[in-house]
Backbone and ligand atoms as CSV (ligand in chain L), in Angstrom:
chain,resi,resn,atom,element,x,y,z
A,1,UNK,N,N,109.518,101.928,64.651
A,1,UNK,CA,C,109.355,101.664,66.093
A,1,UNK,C,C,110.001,102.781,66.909
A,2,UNK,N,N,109.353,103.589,67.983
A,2,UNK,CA,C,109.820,104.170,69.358
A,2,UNK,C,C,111.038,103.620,69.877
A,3,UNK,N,N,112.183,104.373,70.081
A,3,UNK,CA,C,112.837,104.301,70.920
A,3,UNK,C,C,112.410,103.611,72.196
A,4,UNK,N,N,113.322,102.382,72.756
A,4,UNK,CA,C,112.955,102.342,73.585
A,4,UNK,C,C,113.263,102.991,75.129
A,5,UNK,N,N,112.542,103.182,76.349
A,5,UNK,CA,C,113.494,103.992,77.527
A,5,UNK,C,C,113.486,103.338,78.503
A,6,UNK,N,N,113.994,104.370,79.307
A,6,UNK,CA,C,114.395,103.403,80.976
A,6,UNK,C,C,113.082,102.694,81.430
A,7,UNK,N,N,111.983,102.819,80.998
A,7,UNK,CA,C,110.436,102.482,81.381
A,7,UNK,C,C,110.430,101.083,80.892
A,8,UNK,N,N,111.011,100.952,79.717
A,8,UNK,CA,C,110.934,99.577,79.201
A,8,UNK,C,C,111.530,98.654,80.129
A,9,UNK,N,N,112.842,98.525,80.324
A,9,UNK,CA,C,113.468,98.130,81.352
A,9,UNK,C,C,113.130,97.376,82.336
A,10,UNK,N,N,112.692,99.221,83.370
A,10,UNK,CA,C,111.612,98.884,84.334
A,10,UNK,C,C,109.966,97.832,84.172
A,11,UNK,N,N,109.556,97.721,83.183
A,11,UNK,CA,C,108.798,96.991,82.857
A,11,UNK,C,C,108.806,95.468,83.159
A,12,UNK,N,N,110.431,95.057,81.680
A,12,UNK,CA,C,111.155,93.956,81.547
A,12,UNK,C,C,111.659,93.862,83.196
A,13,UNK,N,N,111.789,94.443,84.213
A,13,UNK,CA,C,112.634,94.177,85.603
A,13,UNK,C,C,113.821,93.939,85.407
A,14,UNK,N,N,114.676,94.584,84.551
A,14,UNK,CA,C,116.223,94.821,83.818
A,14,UNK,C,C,116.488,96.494,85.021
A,15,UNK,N,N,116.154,96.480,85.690
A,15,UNK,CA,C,116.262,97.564,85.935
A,15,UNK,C,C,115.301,97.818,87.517
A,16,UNK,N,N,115.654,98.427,89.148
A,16,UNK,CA,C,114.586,97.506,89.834
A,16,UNK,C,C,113.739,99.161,89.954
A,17,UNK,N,N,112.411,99.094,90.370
A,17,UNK,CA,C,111.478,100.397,90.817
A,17,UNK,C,C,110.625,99.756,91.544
A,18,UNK,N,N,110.276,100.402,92.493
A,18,UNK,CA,C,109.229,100.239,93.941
A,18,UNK,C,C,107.899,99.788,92.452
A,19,UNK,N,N,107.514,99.284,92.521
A,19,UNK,CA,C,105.994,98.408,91.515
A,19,UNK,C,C,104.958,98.370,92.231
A,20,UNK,N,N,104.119,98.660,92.040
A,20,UNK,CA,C,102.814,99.020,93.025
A,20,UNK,C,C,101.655,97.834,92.262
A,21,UNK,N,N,101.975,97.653,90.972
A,21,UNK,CA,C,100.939,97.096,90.343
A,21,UNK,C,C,101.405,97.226,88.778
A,22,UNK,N,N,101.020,95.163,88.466
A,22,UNK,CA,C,101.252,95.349,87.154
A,22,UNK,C,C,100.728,93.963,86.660
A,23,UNK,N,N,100.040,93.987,85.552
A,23,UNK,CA,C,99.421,93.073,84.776
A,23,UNK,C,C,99.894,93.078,83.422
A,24,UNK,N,N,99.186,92.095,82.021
A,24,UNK,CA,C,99.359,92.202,81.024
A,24,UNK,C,C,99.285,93.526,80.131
A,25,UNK,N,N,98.570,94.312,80.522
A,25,UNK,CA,C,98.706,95.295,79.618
A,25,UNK,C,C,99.225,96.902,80.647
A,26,UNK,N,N,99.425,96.610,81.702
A,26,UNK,CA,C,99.661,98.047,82.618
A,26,UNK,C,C,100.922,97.634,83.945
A,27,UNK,N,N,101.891,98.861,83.403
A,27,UNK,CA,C,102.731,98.653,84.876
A,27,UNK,C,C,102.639,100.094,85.696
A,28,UNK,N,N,102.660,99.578,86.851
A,28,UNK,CA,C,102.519,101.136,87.696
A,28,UNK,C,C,103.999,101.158,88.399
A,29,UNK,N,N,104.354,102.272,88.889
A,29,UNK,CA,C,105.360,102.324,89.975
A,29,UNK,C,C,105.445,103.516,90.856
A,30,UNK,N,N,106.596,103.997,91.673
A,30,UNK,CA,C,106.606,104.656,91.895
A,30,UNK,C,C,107.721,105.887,91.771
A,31,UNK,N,N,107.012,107.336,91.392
A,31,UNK,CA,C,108.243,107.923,90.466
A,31,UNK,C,C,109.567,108.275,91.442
A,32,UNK,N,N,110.311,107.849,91.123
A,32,UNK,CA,C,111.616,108.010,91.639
A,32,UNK,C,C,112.376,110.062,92.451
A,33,UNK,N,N,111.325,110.257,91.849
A,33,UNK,CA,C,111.752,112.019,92.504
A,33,UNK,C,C,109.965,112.453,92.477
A,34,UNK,N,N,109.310,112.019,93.785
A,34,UNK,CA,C,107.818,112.296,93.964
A,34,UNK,C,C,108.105,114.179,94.325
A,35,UNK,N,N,106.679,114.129,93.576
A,35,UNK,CA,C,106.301,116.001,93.857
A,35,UNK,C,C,104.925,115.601,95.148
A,36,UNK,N,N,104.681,114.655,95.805
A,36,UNK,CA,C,103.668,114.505,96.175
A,36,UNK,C,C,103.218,113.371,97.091
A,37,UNK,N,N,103.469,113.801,98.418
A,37,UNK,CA,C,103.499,112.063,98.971
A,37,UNK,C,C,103.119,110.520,98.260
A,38,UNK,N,N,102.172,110.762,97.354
A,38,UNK,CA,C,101.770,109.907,96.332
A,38,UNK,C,C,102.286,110.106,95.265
A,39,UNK,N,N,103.217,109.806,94.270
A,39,UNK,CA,C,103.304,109.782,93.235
A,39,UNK,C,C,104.033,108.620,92.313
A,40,UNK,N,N,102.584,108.175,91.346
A,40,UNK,CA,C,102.968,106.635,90.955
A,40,UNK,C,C,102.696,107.056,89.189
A,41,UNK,N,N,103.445,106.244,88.472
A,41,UNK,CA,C,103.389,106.164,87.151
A,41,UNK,C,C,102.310,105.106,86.578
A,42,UNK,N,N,102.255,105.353,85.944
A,42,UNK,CA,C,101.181,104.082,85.291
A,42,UNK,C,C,101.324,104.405,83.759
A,43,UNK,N,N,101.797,103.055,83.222
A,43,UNK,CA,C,102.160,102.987,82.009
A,43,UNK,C,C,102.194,101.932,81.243
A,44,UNK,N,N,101.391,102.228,80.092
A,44,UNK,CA,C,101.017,100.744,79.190
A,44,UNK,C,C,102.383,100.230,78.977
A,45,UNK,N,N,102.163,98.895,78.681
A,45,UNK,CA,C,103.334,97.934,78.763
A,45,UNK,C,C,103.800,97.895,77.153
A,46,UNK,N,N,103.198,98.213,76.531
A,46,UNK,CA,C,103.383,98.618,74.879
A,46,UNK,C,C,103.988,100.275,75.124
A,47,UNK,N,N,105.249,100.141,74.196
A,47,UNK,CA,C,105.791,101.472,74.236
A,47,UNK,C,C,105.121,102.171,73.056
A,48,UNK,N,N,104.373,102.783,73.732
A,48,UNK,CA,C,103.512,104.252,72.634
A,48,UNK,C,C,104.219,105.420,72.906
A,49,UNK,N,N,105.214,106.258,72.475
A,49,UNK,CA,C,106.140,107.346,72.619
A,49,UNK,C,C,105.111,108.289,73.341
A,50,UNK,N,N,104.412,109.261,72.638
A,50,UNK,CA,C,103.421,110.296,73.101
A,50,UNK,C,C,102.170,110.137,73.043
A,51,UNK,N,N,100.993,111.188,73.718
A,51,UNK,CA,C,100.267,111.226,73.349
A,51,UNK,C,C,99.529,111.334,71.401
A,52,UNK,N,N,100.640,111.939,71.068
A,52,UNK,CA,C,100.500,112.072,69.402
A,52,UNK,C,C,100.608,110.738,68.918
A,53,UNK,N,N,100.854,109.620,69.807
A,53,UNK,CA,C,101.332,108.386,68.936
A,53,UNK,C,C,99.784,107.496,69.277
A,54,UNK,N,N,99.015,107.538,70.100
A,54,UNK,CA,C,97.933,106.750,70.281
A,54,UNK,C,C,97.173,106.203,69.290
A,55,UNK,N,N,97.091,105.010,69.164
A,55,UNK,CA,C,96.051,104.182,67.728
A,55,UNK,C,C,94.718,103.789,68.577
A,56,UNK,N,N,94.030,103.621,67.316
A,56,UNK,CA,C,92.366,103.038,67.918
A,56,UNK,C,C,92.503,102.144,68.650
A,57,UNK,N,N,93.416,101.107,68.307
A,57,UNK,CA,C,93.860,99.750,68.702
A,57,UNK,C,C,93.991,100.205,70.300
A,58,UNK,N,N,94.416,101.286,70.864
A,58,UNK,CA,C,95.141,101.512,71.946
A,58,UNK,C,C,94.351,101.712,72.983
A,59,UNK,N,N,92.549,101.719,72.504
A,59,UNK,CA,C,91.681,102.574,73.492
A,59,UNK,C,C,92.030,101.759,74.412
A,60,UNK,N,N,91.307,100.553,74.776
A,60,UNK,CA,C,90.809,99.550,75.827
A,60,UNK,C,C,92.386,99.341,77.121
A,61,UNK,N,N,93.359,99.381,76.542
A,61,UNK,CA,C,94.345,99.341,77.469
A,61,UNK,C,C,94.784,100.771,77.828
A,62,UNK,N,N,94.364,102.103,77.073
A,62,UNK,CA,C,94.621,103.075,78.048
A,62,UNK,C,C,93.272,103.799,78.855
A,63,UNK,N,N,92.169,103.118,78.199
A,63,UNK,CA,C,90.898,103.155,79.304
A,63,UNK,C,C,91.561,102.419,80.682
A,64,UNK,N,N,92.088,100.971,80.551
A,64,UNK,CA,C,92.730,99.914,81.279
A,64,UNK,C,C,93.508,101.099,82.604
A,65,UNK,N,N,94.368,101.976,81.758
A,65,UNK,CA,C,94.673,103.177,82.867
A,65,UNK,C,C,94.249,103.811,83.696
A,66,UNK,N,N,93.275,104.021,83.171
A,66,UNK,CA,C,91.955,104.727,84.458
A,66,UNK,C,C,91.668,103.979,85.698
A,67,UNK,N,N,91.329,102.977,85.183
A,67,UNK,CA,C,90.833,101.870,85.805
A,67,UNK,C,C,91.846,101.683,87.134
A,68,UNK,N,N,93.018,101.286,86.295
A,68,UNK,CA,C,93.880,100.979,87.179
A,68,UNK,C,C,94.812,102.441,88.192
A,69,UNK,N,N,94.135,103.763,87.616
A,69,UNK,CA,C,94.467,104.998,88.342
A,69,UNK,C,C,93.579,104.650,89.806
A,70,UNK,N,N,92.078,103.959,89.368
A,70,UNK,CA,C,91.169,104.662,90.210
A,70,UNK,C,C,91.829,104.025,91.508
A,71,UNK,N,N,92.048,102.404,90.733
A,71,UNK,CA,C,91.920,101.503,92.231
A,71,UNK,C,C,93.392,101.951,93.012
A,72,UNK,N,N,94.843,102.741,92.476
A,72,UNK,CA,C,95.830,102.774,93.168
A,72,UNK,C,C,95.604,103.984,93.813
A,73,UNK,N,N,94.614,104.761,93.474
A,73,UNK,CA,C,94.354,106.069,94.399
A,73,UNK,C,C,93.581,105.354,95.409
A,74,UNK,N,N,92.199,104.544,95.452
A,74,UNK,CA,C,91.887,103.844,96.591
A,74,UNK,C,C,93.181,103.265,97.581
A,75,UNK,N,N,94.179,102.443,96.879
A,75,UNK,CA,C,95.038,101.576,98.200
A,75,UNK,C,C,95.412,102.452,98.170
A,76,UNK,N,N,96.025,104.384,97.820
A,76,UNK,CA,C,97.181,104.496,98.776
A,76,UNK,C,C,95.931,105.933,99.979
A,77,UNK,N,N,94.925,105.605,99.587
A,77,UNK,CA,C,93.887,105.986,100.381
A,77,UNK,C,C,94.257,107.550,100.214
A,78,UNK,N,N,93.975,108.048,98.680
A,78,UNK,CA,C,94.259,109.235,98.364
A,78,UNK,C,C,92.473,109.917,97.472
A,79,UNK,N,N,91.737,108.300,97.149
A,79,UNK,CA,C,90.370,108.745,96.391
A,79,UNK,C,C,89.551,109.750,97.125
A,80,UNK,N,N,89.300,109.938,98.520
A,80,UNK,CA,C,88.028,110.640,98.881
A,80,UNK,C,C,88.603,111.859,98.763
A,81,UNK,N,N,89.792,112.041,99.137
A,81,UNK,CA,C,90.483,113.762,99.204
A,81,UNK,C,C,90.756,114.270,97.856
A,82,UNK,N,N,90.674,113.148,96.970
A,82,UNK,CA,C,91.302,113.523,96.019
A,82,UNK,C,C,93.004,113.778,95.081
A,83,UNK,N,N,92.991,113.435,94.153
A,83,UNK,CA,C,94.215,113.660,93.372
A,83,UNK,C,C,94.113,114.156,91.851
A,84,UNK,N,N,95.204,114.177,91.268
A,84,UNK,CA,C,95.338,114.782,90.121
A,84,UNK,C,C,95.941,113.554,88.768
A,85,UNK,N,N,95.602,113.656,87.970
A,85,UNK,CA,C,95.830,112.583,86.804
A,85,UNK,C,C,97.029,113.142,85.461
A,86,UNK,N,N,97.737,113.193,85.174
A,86,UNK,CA,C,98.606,113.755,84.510
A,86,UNK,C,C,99.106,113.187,83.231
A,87,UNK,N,N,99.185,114.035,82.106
A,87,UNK,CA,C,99.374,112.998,80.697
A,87,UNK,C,C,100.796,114.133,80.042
A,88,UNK,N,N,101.598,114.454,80.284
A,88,UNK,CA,C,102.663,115.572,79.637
A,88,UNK,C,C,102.634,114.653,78.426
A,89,UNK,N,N,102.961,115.859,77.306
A,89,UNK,CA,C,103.264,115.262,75.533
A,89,UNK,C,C,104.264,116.283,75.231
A,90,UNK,N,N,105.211,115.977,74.880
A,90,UNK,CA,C,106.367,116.841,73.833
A,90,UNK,C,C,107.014,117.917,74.798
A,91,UNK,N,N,107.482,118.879,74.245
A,91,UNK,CA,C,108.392,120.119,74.741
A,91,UNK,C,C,107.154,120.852,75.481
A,92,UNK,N,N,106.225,121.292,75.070
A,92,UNK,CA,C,105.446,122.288,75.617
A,92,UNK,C,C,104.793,121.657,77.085
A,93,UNK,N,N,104.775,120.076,76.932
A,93,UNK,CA,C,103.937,119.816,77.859
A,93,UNK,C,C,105.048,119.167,79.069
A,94,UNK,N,N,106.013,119.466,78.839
A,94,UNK,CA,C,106.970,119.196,79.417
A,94,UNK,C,C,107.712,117.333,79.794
A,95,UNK,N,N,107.541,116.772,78.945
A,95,UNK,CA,C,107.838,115.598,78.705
A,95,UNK,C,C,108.798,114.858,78.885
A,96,UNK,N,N,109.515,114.336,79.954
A,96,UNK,CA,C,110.982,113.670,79.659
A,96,UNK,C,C,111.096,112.689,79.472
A,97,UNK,N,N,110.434,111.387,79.455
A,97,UNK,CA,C,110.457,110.044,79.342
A,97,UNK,C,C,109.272,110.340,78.072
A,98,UNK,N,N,109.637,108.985,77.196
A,98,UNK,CA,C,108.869,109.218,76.305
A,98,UNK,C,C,109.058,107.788,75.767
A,99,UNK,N,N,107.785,107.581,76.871
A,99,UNK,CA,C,106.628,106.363,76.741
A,99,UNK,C,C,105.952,106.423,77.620
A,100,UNK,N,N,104.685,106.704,76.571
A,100,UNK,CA,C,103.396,107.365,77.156
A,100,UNK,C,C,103.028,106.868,78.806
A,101,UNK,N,N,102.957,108.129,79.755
A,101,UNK,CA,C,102.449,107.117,81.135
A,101,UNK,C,C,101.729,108.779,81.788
A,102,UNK,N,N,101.012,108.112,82.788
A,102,UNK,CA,C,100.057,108.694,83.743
A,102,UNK,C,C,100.335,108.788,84.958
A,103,UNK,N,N,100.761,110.345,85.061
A,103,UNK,CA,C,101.203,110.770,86.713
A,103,UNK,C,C,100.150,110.384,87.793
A,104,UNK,N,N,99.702,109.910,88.792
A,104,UNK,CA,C,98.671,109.665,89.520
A,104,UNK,C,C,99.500,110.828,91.229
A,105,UNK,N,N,99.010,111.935,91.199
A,105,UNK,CA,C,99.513,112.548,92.260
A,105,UNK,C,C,98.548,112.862,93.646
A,106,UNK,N,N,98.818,113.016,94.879
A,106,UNK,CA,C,97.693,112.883,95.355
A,106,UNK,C,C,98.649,113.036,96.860
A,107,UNK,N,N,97.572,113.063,97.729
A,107,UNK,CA,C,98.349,112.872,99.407
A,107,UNK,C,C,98.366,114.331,99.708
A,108,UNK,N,N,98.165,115.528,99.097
A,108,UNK,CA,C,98.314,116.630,99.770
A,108,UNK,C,C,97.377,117.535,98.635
A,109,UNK,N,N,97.333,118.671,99.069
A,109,UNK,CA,C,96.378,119.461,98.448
A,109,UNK,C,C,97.613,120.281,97.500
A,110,UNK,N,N,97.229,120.123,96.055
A,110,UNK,CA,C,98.227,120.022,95.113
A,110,UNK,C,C,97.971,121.693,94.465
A,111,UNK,N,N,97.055,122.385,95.153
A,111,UNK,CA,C,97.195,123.474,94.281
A,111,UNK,C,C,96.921,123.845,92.654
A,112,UNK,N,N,96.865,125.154,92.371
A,112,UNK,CA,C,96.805,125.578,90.716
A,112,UNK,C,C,97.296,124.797,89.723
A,113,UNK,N,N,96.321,124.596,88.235
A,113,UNK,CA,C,96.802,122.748,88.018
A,113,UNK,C,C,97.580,123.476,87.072
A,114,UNK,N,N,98.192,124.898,86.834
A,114,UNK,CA,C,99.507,125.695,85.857
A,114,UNK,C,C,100.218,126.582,86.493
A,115,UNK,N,N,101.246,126.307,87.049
A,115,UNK,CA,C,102.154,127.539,87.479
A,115,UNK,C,C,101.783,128.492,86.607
A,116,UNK,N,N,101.781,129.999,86.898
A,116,UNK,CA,C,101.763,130.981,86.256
A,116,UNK,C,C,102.941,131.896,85.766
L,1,LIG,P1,P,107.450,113.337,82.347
L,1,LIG,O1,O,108.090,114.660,82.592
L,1,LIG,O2,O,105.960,113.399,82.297
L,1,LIG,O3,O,108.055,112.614,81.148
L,1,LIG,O4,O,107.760,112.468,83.638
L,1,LIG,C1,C,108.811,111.566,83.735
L,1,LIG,C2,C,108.853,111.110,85.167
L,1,LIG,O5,O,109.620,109.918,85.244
L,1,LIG,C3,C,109.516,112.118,86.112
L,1,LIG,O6,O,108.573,112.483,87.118
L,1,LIG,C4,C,110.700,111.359,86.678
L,1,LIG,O7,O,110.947,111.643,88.023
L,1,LIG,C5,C,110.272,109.910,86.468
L,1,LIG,N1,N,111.356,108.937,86.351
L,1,LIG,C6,C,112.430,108.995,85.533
L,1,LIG,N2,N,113.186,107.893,85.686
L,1,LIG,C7,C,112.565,107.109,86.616
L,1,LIG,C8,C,112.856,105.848,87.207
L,1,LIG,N3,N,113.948,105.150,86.873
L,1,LIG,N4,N,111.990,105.355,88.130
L,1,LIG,C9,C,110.895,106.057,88.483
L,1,LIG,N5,N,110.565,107.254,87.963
L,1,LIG,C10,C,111.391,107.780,87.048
């Protein structure tokens, strides 16, 4: 089993974060140091460490992510302008929490999607 992290917590509500949205299989929030007038987490409620850790078992609740990306970019009225969807894995991809979740960034025009 994965370590568990501060996400779990936040999940369990051992711990409090602004929550935008959360059901049986998905919690969203909002990230605590935003790069982006919008910026919300979304993260299966099953701790899957990385992207390297994903099982077949896992499609339907991280499809479930999308889903639930599209409609929190609608309420924070960021869909027509657009935003950016974000998955970091490991050292290279720059990763610090590690259980798997989805940056949802948006509210301003976000620029080159790699520093150079
Ligand atoms: P990553 O680099 O992809 O692992 O992103 C981790 C994100 O979690 C960072 O953007 C942090 O600001 C955010 N974060 C860490 N701790 C918390 C917390 N307690 N509540 C909300 N966001 C957090």
């Amino acid at each position: 089993m994965p370590e568990e992290t501060i996400f779990s917590k936040i999940i369990r509500k051992e711990i409090p974060a602004d929550i935008v949205y959360e059901d049986d299989r998905v919690t969203a929030f909002r990230d605590i140091n935003p790069q982006a007038p919008t910026h919300i987490l979304i993260i299966p409620n099953k701790l899957i460490a990385t992207a390297n850790d994903v099982q077949p078992e896992d499609e339907q609740t991280l499809g479930h992510l999308f889903i639930v990306a599209a409609k929190l970019a609608h309420d924070e009225g960021v869909a027509d302008d657009g935003y950016r969807l974000i998955v970091n894995c490991n050292k290279h991809g720059g990763q610090e929490v590690f259980h798997l979740h989805m940056h949802l960034l948006g509210g301003r025009k976000l620029g080159p999607m790699l520093s150079r």
